[in-house]
C-alpha positions as CSV (number, residue, x, y, z in Angstrom):
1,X,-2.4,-12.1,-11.9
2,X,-4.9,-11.8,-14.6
3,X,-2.9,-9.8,-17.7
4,X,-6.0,-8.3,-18.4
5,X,-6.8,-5.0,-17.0
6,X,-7.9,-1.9,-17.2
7,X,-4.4,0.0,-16.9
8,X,-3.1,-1.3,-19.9
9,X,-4.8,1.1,-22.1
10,X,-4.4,3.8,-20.3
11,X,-0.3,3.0,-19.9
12,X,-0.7,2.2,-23.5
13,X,-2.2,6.1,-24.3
14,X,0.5,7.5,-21.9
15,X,3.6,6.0,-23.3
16,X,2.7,6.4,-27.2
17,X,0.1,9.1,-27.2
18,X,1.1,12.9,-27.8
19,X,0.1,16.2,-28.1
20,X,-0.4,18.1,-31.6
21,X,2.9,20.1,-30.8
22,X,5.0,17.4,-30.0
23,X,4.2,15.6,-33.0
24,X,5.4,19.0,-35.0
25,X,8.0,18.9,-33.2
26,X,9.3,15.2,-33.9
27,X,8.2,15.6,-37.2
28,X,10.6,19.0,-37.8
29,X,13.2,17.0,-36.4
30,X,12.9,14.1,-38.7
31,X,12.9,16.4,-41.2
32,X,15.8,18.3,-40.3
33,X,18.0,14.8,-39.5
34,X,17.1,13.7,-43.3
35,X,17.6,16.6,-45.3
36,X,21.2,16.7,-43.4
37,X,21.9,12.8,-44.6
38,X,20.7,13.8,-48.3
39,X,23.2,16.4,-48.1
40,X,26.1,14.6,-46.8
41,X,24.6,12.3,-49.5
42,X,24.3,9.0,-46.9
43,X,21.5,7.9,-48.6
44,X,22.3,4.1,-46.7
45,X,21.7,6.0,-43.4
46,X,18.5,7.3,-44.7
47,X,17.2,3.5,-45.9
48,X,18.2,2.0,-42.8
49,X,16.7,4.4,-40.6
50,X,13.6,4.4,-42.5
51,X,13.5,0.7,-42.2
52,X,13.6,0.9,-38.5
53,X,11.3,3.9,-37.8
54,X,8.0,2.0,-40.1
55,X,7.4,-0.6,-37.3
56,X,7.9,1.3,-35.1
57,X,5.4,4.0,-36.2
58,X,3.4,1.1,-37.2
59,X,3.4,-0.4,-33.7
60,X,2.4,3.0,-32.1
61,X,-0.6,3.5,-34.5
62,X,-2.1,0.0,-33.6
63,X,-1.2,-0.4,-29.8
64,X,-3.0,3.1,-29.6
65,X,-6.0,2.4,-31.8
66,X,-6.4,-0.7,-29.5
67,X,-5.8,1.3,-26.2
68,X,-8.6,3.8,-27.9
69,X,-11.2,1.9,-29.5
70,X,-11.0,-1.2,-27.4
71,X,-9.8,0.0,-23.8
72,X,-12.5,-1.7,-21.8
73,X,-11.3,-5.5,-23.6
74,X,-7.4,-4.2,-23.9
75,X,-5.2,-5.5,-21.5
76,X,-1.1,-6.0,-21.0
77,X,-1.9,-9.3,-23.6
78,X,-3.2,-7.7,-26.3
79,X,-0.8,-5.2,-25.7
80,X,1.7,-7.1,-26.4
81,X,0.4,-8.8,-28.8
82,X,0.1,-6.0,-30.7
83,X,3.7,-4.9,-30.3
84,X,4.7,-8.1,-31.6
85,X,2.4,-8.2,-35.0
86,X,3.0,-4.6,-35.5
87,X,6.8,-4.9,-35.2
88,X,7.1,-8.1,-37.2
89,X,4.7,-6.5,-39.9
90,X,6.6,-3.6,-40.4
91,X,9.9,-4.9,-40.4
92,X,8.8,-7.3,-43.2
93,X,6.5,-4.6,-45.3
94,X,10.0,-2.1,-44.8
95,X,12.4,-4.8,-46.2
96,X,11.0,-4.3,-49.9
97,X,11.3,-0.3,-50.0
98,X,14.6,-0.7,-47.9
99,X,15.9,-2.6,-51.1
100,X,14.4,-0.3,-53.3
101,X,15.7,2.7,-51.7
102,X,19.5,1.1,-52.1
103,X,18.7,-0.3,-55.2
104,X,17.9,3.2,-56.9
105,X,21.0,5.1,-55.3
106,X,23.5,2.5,-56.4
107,X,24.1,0.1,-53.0
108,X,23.7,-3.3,-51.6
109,X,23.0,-1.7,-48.6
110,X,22.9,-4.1,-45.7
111,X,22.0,-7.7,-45.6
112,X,18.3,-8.5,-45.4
113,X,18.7,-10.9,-42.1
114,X,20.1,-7.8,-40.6
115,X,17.7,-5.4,-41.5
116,X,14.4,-7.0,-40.4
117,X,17.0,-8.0,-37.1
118,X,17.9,-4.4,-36.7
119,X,14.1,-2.9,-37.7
120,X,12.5,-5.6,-34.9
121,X,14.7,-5.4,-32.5
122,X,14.8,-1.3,-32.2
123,X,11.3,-1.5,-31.8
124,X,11.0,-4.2,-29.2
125,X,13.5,-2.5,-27.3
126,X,12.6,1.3,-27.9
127,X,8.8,0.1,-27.2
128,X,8.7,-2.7,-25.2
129,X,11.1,-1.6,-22.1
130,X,8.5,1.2,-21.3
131,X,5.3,-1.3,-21.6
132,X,7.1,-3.9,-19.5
133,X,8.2,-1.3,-17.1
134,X,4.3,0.2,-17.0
135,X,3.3,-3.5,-16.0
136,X,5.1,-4.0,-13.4
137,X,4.3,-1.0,-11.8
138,X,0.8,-1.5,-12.6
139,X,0.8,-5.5,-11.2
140,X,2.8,-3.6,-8.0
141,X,0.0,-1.3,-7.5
142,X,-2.8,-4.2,-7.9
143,X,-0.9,-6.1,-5.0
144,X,-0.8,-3.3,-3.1
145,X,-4.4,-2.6,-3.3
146,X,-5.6,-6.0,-2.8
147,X,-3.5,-6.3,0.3
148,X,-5.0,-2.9,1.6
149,X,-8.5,-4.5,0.8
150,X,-7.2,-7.5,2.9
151,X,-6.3,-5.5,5.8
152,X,-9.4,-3.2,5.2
153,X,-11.6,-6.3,5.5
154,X,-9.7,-7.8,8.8
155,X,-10.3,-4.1,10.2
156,X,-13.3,-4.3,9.5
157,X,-14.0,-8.0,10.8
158,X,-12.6,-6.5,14.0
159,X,-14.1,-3.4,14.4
160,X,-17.7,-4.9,14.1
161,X,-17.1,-7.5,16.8
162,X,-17.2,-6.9,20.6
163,X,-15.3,-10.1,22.3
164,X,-18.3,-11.9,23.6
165,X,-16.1,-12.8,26.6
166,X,-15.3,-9.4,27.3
167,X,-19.2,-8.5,27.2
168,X,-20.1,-11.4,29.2
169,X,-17.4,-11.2,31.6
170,X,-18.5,-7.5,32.7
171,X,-21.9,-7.9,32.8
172,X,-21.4,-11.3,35.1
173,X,-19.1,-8.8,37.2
174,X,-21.9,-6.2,37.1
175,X,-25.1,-8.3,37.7
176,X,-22.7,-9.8,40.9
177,X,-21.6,-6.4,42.3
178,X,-25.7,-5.1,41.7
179,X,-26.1,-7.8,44.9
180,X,-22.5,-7.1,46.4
181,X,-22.6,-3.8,45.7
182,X,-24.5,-1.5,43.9
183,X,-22.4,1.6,43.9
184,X,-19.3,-0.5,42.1
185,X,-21.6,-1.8,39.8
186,X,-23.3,1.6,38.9
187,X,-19.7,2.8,38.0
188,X,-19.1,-0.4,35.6
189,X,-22.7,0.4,34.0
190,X,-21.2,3.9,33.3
191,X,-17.4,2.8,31.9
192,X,-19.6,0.1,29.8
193,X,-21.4,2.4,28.4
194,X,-18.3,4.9,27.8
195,X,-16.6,2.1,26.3
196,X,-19.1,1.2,23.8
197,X,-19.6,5.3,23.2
198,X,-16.3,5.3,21.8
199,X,-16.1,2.3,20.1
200,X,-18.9,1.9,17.8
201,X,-18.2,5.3,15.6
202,X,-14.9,3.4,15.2
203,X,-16.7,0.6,13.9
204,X,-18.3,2.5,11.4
205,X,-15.3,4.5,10.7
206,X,-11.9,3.6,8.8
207,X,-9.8,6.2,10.9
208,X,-9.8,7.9,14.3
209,X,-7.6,10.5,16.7
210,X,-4.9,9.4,19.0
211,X,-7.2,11.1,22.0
212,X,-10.2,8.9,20.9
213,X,-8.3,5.7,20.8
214,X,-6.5,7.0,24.6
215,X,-10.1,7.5,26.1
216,X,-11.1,4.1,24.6
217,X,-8.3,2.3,26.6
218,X,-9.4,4.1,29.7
219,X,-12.6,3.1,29.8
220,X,-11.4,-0.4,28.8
221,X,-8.7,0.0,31.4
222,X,-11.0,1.4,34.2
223,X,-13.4,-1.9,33.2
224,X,-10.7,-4.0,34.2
225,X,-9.5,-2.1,37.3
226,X,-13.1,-2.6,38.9
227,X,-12.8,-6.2,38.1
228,X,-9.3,-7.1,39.5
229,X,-9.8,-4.5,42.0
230,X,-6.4,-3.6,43.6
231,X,-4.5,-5.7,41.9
232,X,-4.9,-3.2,38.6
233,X,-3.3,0.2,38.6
234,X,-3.0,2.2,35.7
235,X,-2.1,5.5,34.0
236,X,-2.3,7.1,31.0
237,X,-0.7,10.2,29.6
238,X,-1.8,11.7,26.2
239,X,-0.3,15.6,25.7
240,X,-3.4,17.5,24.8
241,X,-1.0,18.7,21.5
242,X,-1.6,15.5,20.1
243,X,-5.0,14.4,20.8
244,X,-6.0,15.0,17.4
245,X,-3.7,13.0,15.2
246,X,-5.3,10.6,13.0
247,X,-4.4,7.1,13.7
248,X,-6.0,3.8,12.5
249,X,-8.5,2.9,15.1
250,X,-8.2,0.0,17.4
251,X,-4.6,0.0,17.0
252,X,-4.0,0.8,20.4
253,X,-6.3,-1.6,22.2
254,X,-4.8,-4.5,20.5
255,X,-1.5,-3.5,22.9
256,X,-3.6,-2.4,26.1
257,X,-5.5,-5.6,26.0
258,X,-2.2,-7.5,25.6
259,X,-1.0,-6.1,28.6
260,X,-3.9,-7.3,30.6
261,X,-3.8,-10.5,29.4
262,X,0.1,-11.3,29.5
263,X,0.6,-8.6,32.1
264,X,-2.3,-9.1,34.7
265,X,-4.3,-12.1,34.2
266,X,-1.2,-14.5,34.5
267,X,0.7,-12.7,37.7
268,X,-0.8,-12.8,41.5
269,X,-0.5,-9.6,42.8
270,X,-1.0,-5.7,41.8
271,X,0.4,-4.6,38.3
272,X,0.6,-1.3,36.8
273,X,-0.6,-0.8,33.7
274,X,0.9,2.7,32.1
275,X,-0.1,4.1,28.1
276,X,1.9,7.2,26.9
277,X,2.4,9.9,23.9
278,X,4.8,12.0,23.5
279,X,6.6,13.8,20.1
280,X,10.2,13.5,18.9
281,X,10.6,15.7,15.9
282,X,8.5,14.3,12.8
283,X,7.5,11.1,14.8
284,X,5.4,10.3,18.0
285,X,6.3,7.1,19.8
286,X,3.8,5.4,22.1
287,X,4.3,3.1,24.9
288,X,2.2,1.1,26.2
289,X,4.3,-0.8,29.6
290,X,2.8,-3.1,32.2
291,X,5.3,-4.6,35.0
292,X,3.0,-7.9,35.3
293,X,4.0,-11.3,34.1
294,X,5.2,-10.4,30.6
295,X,5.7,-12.5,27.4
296,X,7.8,-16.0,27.5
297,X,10.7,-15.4,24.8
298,X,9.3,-18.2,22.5
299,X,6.1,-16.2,22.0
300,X,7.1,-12.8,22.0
301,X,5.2,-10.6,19.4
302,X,3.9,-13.7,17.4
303,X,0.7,-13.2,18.2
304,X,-2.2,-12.8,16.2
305,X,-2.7,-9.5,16.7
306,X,0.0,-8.2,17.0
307,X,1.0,-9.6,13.6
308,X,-2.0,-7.9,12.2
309,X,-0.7,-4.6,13.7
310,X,2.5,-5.1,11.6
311,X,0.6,-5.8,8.6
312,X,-1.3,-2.6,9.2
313,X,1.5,-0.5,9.6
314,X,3.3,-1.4,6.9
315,X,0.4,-1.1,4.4
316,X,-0.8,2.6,5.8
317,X,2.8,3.8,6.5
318,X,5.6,1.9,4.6
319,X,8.6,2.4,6.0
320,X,7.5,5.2,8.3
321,X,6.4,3.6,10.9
322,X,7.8,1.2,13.6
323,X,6.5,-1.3,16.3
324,X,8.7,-3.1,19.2
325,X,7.9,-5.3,21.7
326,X,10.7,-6.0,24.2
327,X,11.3,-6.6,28.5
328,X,13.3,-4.1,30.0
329,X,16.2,-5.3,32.5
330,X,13.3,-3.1,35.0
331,X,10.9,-6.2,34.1
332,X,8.8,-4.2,32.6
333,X,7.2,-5.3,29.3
334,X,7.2,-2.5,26.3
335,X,5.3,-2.4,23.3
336,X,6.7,0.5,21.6
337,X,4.8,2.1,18.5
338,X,6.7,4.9,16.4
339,X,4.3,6.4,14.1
340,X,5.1,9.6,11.5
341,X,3.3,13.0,12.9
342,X,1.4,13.8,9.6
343,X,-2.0,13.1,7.9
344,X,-2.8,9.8,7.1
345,X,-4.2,8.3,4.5
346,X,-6.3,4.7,5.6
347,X,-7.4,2.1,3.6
348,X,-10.5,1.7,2.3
């Protein structure tokens, strides 16, 4: 991670910056806490803390003339940097007035080792917990983002592509059934075109409705039932109450096309093929099910995309969200996606 950055200065400006009252205010109070040491006469207490406060004030004054005059070139580095200098400087400029200070009200006062240790470290710690704690949050929210703009990009590597197998495939299937027969081919023609109706906004968009991503799979799915024929059934079931929740697009073909390549390609016979919606208090879980030939245990949910679906889900929704892919004791193969019921925000 490069330390420098643009958030440094403005951390920098929020942790040691402050408005015209609060500075009365701290100043009152300084005021306050040594006229009541002069007149309990601890006139040590008054040197000491002086000693501390100077690099400290002296620190703040320079990290935000940096932050100010220099934020474009000042980053965590020069912050601390100028922590550093400032608190070493004004431990050592405070040490001669300390002695002074004692000197003129008739004590020793405390050893200088111990001063300049008590003066730096104050101000490393009172200063430099909140700056370290401001990185890391800042470095957090840089790895976040670039792992958004990761994702973004994949998304975006996946919505502008079309499978070339998937195009060739149907039009082989429709330029065969235009000799075999015309009327099934018309009808492929028309799902084709459906199909590509609802996926190119998607390709041009970052987010989409759980209806449009349901009539995308049944175009997709009614594709694939004219070219296996009988040996495809399906069924889908999206409650007209939720049609219009955003949801990341193409996150539910990933799962529909999984079930026709695990589910129908690799078993002889007719498979159902079944996609459904429905709300449980704050969530709504989707299932997508297929009773074909399944997943072998080694290989279950390590795909490619479903892996990318994980990744998605946990940048967009944290915690909220939740994807399973399991075999019932039915024999019927599951891929289960819990998502929250609120507005999301996507990636850019």
């Amino acid at each position: 991670m490069n330390p420098r950055d643009d958030t440094a200065a403005a951390a920098v400006r929020r942790l040691y910056g402050c408005s015209a009252r609060q500075g009365m205010l701290s100043l009152v109070h300084l005021c306050v806490f040594v006229a009541g040491a002069a007149w309990l006469q601890r006139y040590s207490l008054i040197g000491l803390f002086a000693a501390i406060l100077a690099p400290m004030l002296l620190a703040c004054a320079l990290l935000l003339l940096g932050a100010r005059v220099f934020a474009s070139r000042f980053g965590w580095r020069e912050a601390w940097g100028a922590l550093v200098f400032a608190s070493t400087a004004g431990s050592l400029a405070a040490l001669p007035a300390y002695r002074a200070w004692m000197t003129a009200h008739g004590s020793s006062g405390l050893p200088n080792l111990q001063v300049l240790a008590c003066a730096f470290g104050i101000s490393i710690l009172v200063l430099g917990l909140p700056l370290r704690q401001a990185q890391v949050r800042a470095h957090a929210q840089q790895l976040a983002e670039l792992r958004h703009a990761v994702l973004a990009a994949e998304l975006k590597a996946l919505q502008a592509q079309v499978e070339p197998h998937f195009l060739y495939n149907t039009l082989a299937n429709t330029r065969y059934l235009a000799r075999q027969d015309p009327e099934r081919a018309a009808q492929m023609l028309e799902h084709l075109i459906a199909y590509l109706h609802s996926a190119l906004p998607d390709m041009r968009s970052r987010d989409s409705t759980l209806g449009r991503e349901f009539d995308l799979a049944g175009h997709y799915l009614a594709l694939m039932a004219i070219r296996f024929g009988e040996r495809l059934r399906y069924r889908l079931d999206c409650p007209p109450g939720l049609a219009g929740m955003p949801v990341p697009p193409l996150l539910l073909m990933t799962l529909v096309e999984n079930a026709v390549k695990h589910g129908v390609e690799r078993k002889p016979g007719a498979v159902s093929v079944t996609l459904d919606a429905q709300r449980a208090g704050a969530a709504v879980t989707i299932v997508v099910g297929d009773d074909g030939a399944g997943l072998v245990d080694a290989a279950l949910g390590s795909g490619v995309g479903l892996r990318n679906l994980r990744q998605r889900l946990a940048a967009l929704y944290g915690g909220r969200a939740a994807f399973d892919l399991r075999r019932t004791s039915g024999g019927i193969t599951e891929a289960v996606l819990t998502l929250p019921c609120m507005k999301l925000e996507m990636a850019a």
